[in-house]
Structures are given as C-alpha cells and as structure tokens.
C-alpha positions as a Markdown table, in Angstrom:
| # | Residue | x | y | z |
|---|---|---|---|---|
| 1 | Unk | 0.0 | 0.0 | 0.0 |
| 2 | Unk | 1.5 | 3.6 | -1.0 |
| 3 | Unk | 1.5 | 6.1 | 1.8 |
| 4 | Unk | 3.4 | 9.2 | 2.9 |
| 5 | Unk | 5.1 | 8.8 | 6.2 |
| 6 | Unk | 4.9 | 12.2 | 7.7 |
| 7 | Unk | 7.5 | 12.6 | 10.8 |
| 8 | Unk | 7.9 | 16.4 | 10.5 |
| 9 | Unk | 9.2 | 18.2 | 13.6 |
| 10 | Unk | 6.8 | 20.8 | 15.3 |
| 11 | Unk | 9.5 | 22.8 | 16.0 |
| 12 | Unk | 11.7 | 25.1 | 13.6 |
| 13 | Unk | 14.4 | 25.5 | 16.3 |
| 14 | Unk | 15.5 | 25.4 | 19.8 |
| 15 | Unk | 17.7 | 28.4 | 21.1 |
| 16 | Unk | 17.9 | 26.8 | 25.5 |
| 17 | Unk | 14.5 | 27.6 | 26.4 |
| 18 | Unk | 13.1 | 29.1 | 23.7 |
| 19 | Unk | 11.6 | 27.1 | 20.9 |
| 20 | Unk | 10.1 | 28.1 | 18.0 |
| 21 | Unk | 7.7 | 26.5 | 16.2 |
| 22 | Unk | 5.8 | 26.2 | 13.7 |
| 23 | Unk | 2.3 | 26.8 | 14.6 |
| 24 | Unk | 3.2 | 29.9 | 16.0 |
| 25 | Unk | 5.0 | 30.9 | 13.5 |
| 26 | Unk | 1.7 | 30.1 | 10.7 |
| 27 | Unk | -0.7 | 32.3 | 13.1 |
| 28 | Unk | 1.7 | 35.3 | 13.7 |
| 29 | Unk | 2.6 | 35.3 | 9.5 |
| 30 | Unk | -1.0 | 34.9 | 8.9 |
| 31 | Unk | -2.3 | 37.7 | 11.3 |
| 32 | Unk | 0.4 | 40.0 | 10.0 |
| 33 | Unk | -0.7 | 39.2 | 6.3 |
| 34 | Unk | -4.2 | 40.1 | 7.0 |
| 35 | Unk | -2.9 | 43.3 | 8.9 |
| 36 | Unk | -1.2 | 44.1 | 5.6 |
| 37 | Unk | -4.2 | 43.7 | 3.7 |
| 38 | Unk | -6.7 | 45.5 | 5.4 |
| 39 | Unk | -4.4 | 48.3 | 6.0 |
| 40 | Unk | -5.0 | 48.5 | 2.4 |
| 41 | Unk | -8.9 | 48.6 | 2.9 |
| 42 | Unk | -8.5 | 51.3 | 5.2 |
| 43 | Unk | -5.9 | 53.5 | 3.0 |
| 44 | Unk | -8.6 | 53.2 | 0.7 |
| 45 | Unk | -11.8 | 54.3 | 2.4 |
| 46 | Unk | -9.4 | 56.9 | 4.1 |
| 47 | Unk | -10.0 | 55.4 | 7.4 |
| 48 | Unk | -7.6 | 56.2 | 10.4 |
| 49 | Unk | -4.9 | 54.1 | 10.4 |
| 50 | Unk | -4.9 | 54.3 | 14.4 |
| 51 | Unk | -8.2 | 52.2 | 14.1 |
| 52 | Unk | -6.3 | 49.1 | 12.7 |
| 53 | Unk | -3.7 | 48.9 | 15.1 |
| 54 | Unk | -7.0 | 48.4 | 17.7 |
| 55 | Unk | -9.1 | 46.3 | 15.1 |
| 56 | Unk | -5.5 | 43.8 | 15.4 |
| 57 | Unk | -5.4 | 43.8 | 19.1 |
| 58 | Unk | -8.8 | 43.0 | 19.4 |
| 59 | Unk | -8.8 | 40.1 | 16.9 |
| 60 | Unk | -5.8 | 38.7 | 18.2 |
| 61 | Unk | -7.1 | 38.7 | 22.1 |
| 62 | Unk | -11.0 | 37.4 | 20.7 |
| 63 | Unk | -8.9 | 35.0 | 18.4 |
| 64 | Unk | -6.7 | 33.2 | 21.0 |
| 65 | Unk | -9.2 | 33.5 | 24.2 |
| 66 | Unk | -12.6 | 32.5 | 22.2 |
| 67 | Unk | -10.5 | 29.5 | 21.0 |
| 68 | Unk | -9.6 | 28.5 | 24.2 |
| 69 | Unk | -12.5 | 28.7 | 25.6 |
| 70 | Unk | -14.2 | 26.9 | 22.8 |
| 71 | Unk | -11.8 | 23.9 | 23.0 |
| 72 | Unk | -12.9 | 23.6 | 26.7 |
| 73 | Unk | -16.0 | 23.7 | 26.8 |
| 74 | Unk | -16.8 | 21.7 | 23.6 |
| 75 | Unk | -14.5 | 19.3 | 23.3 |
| 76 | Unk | -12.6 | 18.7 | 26.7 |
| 77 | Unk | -15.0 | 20.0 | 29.4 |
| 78 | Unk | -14.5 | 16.9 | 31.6 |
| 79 | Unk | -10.9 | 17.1 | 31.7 |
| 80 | Unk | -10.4 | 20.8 | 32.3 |
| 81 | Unk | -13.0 | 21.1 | 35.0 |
| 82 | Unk | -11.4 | 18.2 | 36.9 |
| 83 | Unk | -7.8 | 20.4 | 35.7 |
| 84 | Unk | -8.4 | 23.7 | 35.9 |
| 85 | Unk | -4.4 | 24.9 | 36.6 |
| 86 | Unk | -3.9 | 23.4 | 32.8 |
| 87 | Unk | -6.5 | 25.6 | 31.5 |
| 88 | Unk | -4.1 | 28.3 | 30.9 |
| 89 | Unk | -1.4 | 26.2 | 29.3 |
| 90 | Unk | -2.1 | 27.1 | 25.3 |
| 91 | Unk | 1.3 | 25.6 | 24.2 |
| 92 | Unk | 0.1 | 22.2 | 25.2 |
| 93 | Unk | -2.4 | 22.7 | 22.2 |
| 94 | Unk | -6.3 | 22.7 | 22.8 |
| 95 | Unk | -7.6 | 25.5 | 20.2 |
| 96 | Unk | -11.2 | 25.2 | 18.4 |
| 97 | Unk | -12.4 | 27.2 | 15.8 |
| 98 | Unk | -15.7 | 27.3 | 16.3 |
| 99 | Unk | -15.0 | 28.8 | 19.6 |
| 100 | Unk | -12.3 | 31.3 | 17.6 |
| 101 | Unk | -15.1 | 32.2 | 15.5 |
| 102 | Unk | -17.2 | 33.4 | 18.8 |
| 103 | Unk | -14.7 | 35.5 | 20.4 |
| 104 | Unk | -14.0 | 37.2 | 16.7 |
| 105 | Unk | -17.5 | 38.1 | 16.4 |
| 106 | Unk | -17.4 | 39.7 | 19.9 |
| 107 | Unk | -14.1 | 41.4 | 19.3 |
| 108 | Unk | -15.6 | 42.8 | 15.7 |
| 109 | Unk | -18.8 | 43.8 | 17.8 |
| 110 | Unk | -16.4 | 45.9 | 20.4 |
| 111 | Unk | -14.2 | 47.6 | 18.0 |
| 112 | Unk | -17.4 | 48.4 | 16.4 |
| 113 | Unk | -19.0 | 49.8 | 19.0 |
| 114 | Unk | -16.1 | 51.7 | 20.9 |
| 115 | Unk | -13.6 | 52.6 | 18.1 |
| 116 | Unk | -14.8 | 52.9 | 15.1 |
| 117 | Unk | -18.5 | 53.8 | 16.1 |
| 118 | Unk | -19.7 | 52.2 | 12.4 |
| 119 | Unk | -21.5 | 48.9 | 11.9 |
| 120 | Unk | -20.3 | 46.1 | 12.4 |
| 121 | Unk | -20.4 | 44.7 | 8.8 |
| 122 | Unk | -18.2 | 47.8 | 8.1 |
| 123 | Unk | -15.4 | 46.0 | 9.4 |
| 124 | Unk | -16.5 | 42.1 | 9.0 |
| 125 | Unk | -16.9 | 42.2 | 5.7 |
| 126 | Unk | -12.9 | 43.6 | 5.6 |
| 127 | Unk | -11.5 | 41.3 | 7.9 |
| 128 | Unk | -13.4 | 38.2 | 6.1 |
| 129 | Unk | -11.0 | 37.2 | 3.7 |
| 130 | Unk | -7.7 | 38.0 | 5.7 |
| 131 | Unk | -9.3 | 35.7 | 8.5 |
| 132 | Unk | -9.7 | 32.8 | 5.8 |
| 133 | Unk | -6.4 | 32.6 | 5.0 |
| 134 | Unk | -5.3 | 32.7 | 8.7 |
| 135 | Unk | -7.1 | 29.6 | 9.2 |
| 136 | Unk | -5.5 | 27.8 | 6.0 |
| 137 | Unk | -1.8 | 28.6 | 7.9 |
| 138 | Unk | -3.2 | 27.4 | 11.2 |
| 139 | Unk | -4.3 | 24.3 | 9.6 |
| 140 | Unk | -0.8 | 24.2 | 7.7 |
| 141 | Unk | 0.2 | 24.2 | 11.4 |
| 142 | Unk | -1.9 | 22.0 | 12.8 |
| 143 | Unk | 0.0 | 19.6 | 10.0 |
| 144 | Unk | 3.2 | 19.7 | 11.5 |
| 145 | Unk | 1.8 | 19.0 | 14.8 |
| 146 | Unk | 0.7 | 16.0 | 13.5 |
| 147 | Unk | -2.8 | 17.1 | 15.5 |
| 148 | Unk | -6.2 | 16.5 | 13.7 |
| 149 | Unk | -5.5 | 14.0 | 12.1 |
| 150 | Unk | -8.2 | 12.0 | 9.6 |
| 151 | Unk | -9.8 | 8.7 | 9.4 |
| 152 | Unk | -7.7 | 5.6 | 8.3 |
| 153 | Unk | -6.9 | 5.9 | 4.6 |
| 154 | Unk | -5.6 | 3.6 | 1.6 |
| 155 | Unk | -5.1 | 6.3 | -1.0 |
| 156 | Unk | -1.6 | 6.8 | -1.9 |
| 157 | Unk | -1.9 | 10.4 | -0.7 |
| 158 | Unk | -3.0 | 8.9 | 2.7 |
| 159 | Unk | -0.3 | 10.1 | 5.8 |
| 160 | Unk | 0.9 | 7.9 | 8.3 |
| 161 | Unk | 1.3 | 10.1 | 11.1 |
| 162 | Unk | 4.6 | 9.2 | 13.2 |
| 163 | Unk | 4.4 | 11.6 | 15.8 |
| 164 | Unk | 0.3 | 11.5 | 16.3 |
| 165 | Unk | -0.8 | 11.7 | 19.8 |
| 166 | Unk | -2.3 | 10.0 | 21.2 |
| 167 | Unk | -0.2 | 6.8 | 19.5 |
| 168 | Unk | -2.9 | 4.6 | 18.6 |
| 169 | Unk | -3.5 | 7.3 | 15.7 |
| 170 | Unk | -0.1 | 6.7 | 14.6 |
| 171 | Unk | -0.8 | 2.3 | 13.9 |
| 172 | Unk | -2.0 | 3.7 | 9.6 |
| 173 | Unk | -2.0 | 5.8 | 6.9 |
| 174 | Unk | -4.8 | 8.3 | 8.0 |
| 175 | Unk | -6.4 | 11.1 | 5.3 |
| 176 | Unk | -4.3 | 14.8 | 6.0 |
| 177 | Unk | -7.3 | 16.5 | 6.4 |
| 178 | Unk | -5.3 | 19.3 | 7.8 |
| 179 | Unk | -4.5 | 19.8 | 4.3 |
| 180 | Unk | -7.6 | 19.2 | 2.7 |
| 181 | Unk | -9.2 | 21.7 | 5.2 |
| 182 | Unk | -6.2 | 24.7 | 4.4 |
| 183 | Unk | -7.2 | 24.3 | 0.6 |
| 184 | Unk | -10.6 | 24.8 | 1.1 |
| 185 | Unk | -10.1 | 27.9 | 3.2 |
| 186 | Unk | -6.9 | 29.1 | 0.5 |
| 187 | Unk | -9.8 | 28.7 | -2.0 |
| 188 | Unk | -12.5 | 30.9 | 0.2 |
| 189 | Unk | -9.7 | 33.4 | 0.9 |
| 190 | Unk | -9.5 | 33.7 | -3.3 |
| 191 | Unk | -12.7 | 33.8 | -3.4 |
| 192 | Unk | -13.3 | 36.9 | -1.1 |
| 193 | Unk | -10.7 | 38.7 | -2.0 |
| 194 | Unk | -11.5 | 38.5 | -5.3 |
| 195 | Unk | -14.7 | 39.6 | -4.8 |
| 196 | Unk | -13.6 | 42.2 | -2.3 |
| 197 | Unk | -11.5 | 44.1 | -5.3 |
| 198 | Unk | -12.9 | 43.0 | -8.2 |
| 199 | Unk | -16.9 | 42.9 | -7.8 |
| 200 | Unk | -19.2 | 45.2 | -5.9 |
| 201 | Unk | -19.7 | 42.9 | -3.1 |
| 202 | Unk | -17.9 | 45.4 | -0.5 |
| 203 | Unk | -20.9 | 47.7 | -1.3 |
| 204 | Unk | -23.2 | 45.2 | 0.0 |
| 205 | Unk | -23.3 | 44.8 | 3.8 |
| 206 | Unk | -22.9 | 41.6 | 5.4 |
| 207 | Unk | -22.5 | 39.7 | 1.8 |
| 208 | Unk | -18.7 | 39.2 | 2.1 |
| 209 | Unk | -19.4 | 37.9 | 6.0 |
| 210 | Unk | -22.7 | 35.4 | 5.3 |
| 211 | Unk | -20.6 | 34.0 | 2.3 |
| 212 | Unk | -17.4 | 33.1 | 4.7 |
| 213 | Unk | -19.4 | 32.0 | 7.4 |
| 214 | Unk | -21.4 | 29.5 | 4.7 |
| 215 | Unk | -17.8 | 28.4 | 2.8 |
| 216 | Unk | -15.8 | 28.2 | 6.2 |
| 217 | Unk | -18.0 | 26.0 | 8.0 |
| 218 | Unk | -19.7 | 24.3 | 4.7 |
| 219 | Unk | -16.2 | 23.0 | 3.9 |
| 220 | Unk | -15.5 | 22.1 | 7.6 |
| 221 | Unk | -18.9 | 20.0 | 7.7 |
| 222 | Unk | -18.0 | 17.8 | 4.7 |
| 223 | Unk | -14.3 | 17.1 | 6.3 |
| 224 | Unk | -15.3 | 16.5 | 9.6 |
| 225 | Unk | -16.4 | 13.1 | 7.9 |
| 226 | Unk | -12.6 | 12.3 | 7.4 |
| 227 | Unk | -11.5 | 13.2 | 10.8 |
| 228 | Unk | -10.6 | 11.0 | 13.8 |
| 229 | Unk | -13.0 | 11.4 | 16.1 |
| 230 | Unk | -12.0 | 14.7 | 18.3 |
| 231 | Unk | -14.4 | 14.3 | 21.0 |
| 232 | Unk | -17.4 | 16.2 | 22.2 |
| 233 | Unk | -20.9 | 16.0 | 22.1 |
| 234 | Unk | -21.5 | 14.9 | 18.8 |
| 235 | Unk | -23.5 | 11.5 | 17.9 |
| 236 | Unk | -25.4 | 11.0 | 15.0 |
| 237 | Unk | -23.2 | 14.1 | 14.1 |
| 238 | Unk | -19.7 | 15.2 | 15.1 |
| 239 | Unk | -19.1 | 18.7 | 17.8 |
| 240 | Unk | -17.6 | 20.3 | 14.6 |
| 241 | Unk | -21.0 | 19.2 | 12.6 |
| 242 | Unk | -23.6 | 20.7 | 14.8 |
| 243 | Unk | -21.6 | 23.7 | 15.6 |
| 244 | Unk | -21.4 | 24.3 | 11.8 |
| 245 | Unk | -24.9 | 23.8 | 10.7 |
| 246 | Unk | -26.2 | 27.1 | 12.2 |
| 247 | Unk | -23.4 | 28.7 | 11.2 |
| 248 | Unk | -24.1 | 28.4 | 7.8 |
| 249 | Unk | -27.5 | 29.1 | 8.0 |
| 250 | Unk | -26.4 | 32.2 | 9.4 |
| 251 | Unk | -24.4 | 33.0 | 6.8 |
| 252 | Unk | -27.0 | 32.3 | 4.3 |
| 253 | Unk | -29.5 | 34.5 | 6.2 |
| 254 | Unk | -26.7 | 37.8 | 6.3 |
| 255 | Unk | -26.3 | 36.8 | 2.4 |
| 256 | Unk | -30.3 | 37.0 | 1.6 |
| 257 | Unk | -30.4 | 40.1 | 3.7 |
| 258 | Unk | -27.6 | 41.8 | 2.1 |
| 259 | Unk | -29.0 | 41.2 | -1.2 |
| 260 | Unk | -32.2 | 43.1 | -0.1 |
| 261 | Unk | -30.5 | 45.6 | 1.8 |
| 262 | Unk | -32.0 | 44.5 | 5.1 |
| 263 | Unk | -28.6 | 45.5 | 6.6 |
| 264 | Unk | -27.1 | 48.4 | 7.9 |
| 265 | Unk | -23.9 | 50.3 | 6.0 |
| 266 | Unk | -20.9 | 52.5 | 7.7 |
C-alpha cells in the first residue's frame, strides 16, 4: 500500500528555552498578512490608520481567548473542570475554531462599538477574507503538529502520522485533512478577496461575511467526515458538525439580507 510517512518536527528551532515553532510561526505570519491587507482597505476608504492597530489587538485577544474557551468547553469539558491549573497552558495545544469564530464576532462587535463607532459589517466584511487565510496557515500548522489528524486511509496520498498523539493514531495511513481543510479555506480566501476588489460585493453589507461563514463552516462540515474522532458531544453528528450547521444558515440569512438591503452600512 502507497503512503506518505509524515515525521515532521513541530519545532523550527530550539535556542535553550526558547523554541520556535511552527504553529506559531503560521498564526503570527498569517495575522500579520491580513494586517497588511486591510491596512489597504483602510488606505482606501481613508479610514484612520490608528483604528487598525485596535481592530488587530482585538482580533488577536477574541482570536486566541474565544479559542480556548471553545476547545474547553466543547470538546474537553470533563478534563479541564477536573484540571483547571492546565487551562491556561495554550502551548500544550487545545484550540477550536468554532470557539475562535465566537470571540471574533465579539471582538468585531467591540471595536465596532467603541472605536470605530460604524456597523459592524463595516469591518467584518474587511477582515473576512484576511481571516480565511489565517485559518488555512493554522491548519498548515496544525499539520506539523501531527494534530487532527483524519480517518484511516488507503489512498496513496494517505499520511501515516509518526508523531500523532495520542499513539494509537499513529498504527496507519490516515487522510491529512489538515490539508484538505487549508485548501478549502486558500480557496474561500480567493474567493473573497476577489470579490472584495474586483466585484461590488464590499458595497453590500454583510454579503462578504454570510458568504465566509457559509464556505468556512460548509467546507468544515464535509471534512469533519474524514476526521478522527476529536471528542465532544457529537453522535449522530460530530461537535464540529452541529456547531457548523447554524453557522451556515447564518451566513445564508446575512447573504439574503444583504441582497435586499436589510442590513445596515458605515
């Protein structure tokens, strides 16, 4: 049987105590990417630049707490309220991005509210395609974890994941969703952009942000069916399922109101 064995290192280097790796290194080049590009938005609307550097803070701070707090109480609630002491330790891995999704929607909401005193869409449907191709570089991260990992797999593309945790994922060739999962969001990142610049999408409110939401978590609802099982609540369907059904139906309500101008502009 063909496979890839995949025994990458999570970690670029090790300088005594400091190690750098890899997933950091995806989410802090992806964040600074998106900084780049909607500092380009805001050049040309003539917004003040002074609002970015707050709309970045904010993201980063909803980004990393909401995902926390999403991996704990959707996926690992048992173990962290028996652990509490290990809910602050982030490098041990434990981020979800349904729950990321949450505290970027709340820190959108407050930048909205207390900096830039415009609607929210104003800056959602900015920060929509930037955010997409963060989460393809996480997931590109998430790779050389060897974390979230798919189902057992006899295509010659399949991975056999040395380093998986825990080891029993490691026994065969498993599908690298990781990858399949950073496509898809590379490909909604084109998308948006694309319609950002080149289409007058950005003059409808909310269109940009319903059509993420409904690619984001569309395309995470069909590969959650070649993941290994990440825990949860899920049944009939997995945690990542049911969180993403409503999220596309959200988006698909934001897109319907958009097109009727239901939805307020700047």
């Amino acid at each position: 049987m063909l496979f890839i064995t995949w025994d990458a290192s999570p970690e670029i280097f090790s300088i005594g105590p400091i190690t750098l790796r890899w997933y950091g290194i995806m989410f802090a080049v992806g964040f600074l990417l998106g900084f780049m590009m909607v500092r380009r938005m805001f050049l040309r609307e003539n917004a003040p630049e002074e609002w970015l550097d707050y709309c970045f803070y904010f993201l980063i701070g909803g980004t990393i707490l909401g995902a926390r707090l999403g991996h704990i109480l959707f996926y690992q609630w048992d173990y962290y309220s028996q652990n509490p002491g290990d809910i602050l330790k982030i490098w041990e891995g434990g981020l979800a991005s349904h729950g990321g999704v949450i505290g970027v929607v709340t820190a959108l909401w407050l930048f909205s509210k207390f900096v830039s005193k415009k609607s929210f869409f104003w800056i959602s449907d900015k920060v929509a395609a930037p955010i997409a191709l963060v989460g393809a570089m996480i997931r590109f991260g998430n790779l050389m974890n060897s974390e979230i990992v798919g189902t057992p797999s006899d295509a010659p593309w399949a991975f056999l994941f040395v380093n998986a945790m825990p080891a029993s994922l490691a026994d065969v060739p498993r599908h690298p969703v990781q990858i399949y999962e950073s496509l898809s969001y590379l490909l909604t990142f084109s998308i948006l952009i694309a319609l950002y610049w080149k289409t007058d999408a950005r003059h409808k409110p909310g269109f940009l942000t319903g059509l993420w939401f409904v690619l984001i978590f569309g395309f995470r609802f069909v590969w959650e069916y070649f993941k290994s099982d990440q825990g949860g609540f899920g049944e009939a369907l997995t945690t990542g399922q049911w969180l993403s059904v409503p999220c596309v139906i959200g988006g698909l309500l934001l897109m319907a109101l958009s097109r009727g101008k239901g939805l307020p502009r700047g």
